[in-house]
C-alpha positions in Angstrom: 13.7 7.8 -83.2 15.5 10.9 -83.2 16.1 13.4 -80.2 18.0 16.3 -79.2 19.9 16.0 -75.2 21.4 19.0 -75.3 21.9 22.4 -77.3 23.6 21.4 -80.7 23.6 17.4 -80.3 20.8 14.8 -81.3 20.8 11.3 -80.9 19.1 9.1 -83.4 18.1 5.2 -83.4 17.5 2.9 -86.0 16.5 -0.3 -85.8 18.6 -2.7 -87.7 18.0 -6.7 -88.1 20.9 -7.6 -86.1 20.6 -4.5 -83.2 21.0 -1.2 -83.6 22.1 2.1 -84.8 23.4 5.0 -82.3 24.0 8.4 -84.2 25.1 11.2 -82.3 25.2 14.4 -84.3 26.8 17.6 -83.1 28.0 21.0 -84.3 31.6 20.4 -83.2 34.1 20.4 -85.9 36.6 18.5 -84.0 37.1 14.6 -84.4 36.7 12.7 -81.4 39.8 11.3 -80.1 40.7 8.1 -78.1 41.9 9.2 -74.1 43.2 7.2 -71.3 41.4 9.5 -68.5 42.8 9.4 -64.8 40.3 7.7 -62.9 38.6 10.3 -61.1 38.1 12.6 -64.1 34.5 12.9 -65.2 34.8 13.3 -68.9 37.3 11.7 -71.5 35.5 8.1 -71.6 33.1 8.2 -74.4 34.9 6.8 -76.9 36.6 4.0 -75.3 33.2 2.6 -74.1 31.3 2.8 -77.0 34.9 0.9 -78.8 34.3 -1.8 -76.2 30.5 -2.1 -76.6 30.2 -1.7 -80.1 30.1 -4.2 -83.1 31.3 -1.0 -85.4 31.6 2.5 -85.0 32.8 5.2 -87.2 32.6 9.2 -87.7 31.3 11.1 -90.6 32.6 14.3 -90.6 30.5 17.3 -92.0 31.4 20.9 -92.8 29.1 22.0 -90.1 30.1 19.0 -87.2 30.3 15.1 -86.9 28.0 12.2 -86.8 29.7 9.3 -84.5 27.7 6.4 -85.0 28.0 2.5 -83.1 26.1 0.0 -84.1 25.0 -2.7 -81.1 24.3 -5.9 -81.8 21.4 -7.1 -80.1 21.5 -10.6 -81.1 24.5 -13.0 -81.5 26.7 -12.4 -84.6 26.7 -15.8 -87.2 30.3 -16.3 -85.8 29.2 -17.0 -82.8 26.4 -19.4 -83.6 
């Protein structure tokens, strides 16, 4: 499943046998970076809560923008068996 949320950025889904696949693509050239934001700022939290929800996350970085991607696990790791 594949949509675009705003002007320049589409999320995509894929299924995967353990969860799932967020891709966010976007037209920015700039990494995303890791912030401590003050509490009452409304922005800067993005990739700290995708770090805590995620199994795995990553960037791919393209000569026109970035894909971050996170992949959710939607049932119980072997480990954890």
């Amino acid at each position: 499943m594949q949509r675009t949320v705003s002007e320049g950025a589409t999320i995509t889904l894929r299924r995967r046998p353990d969860g799932v696949r967020v891709t966010v693509s976007d037209s920015d050239t700039a990494p995303p970076e890791r912030r401590d934001p003050v509490w009452d700022e409304e922005s800067g939290r993005g990739v700290l809560l995708i770090a805590a929800l995620a199994a795995r996350c990553g960037t791919v970085m393209r000569r026109d923008g970035k894909d971050v991607w996170a992949d959710i696990l939607t049932t119980p790791p072997a480990y954890a068996a």
